[in-house]
N, C-alpha and C positions, 0 to 999 in steps of 0.2 A: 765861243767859236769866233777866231779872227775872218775879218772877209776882207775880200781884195779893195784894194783902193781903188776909187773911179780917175779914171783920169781922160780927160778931153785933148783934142789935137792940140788942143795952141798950146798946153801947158807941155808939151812934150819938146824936147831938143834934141840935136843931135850928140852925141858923145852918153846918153842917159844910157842908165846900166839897166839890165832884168839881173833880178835873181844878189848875189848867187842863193844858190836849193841845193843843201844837201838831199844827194839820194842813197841806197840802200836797196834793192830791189831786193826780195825772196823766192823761193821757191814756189812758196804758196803764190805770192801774185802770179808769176810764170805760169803756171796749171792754170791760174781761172784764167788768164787771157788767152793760152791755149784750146781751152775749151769753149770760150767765146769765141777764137779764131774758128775755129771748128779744128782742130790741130789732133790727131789720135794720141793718146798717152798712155805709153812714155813716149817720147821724141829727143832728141838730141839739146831740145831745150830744157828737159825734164830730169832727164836722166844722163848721169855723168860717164857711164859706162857707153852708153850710143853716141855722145859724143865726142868721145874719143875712139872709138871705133871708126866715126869720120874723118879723124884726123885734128879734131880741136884739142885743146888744152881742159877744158871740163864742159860743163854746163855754161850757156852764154843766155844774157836778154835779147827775146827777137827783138829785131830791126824797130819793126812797124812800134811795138812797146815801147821802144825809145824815143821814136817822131812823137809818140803821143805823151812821152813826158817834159819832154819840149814845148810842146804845146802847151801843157799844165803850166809849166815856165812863165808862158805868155799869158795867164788866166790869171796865175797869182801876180804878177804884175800889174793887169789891170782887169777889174769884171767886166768891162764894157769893149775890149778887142777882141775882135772876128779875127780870124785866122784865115786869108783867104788865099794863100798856098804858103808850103811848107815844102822845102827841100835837104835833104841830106848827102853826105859825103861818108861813110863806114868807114874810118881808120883801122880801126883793133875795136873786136870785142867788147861788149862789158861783161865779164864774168859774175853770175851770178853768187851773191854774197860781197862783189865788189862795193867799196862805199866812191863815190864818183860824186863831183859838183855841176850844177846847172849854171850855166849864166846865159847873158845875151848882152849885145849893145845895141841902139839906135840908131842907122847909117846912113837915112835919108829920111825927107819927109814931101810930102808934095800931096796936090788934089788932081785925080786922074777921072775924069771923065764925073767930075764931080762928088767923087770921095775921098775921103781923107783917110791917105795911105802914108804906112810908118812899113821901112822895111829895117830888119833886124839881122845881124850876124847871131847864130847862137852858136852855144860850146856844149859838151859833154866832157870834164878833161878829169883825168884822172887825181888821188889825192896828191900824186907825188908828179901833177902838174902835166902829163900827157895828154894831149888830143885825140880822143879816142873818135867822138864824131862831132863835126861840125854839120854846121845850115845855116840855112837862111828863111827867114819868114817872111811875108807880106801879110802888114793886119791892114783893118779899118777901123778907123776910130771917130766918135759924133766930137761935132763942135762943142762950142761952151755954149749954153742956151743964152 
C-alpha cells in the first residue's frame, strides 16, 4: 500500500502541481455517501429515472462528494496538510459513471497568525478537458523540524 509523501512548508513552492487523480465515481459509492448523508433512496442521485424527472441529464455525484474528493486530492499530495477551508464553484455536473481528472496547483504561500499556510486552485475537469468544478483550498502545513 502506497502512502502519501510528507511534505513540509519550505519544501513547497509556488507553481507545485497536486494530483493529477484519475476519478470514476459509481453508483455503489453514491448510495453509501447517501446514506451516510442521511439522503432517502432512491434520490435523484441514485436513480436515473428521478433525476430526470428533475430535469438533469441522468444520475449526477452530489456536490459535497465532490469537495470531499478534493480534499482526498490534497491528502494524497501530502499526509501531513489540514485542510482548513475548502471552497467550490459547480460548473456542470459530474455524471455518474463519468471518468473526470483531479488536480490542483500551489498559489501562494505565507505564515498567518503563525501557521504555515499554502492556498491551492483546484480542478475537477472533464477527460475531454472541461471544467466542471473548480476551488480553492487553504491548508496548513508543519515546518521542517
Amino acid at each position: 500500500m502506497e502512502h502519501s509523501p510528507r511534505r513540509y512548508f519550505e519544501d513547497v513552492e509556488l507553481g507545485d502541481e497536486l494530483g493529477p487523480m484519475s476519478l470514476n465515481v459509481s453508483q455503489e459509492q453514491v448510495v453509501a455517501y447517501c446514506r451516510v448523508w442521511g439522503r432517502p433512496i432512491p434520490n435523484r442521485f441514485t436513480d436515473s429515472e428521478m433525476a430526470q424527472r428533475e430535469g438533469m441529464r441522468g444520475t449526477m455525484v452530489p456536490g459535497p462528494l465532490s469537495m470531499a474528493y478534493m480534499a482526498h486530492l490534497v491528502s494524497e499530495w501530502s499526509a501531513d496538510a489540514q485542510v482548513r477551508r475548502l471552497e467550490s464553484v459547480f460548473r456542470r455536473p459530474i455524471l455518474l459513471g463519468q471518468h473526470v481528472e483531479l488536480s490542483g496547483i500551489v498559489v501562494d504561500k505565507e505564515v498567518v497568525d503563525g501557521k504555515n499556510q499554502i492556498q491551492c486552485d483546484l480542478y475537477i475537469k472533464s477527460l475531454e478537458g472541461d471544467r466542471l468544478i473548480g476551488g480553492k483550498a487553504v491548508l496548513t502545513l508543519s515546518s521542517r523540524p
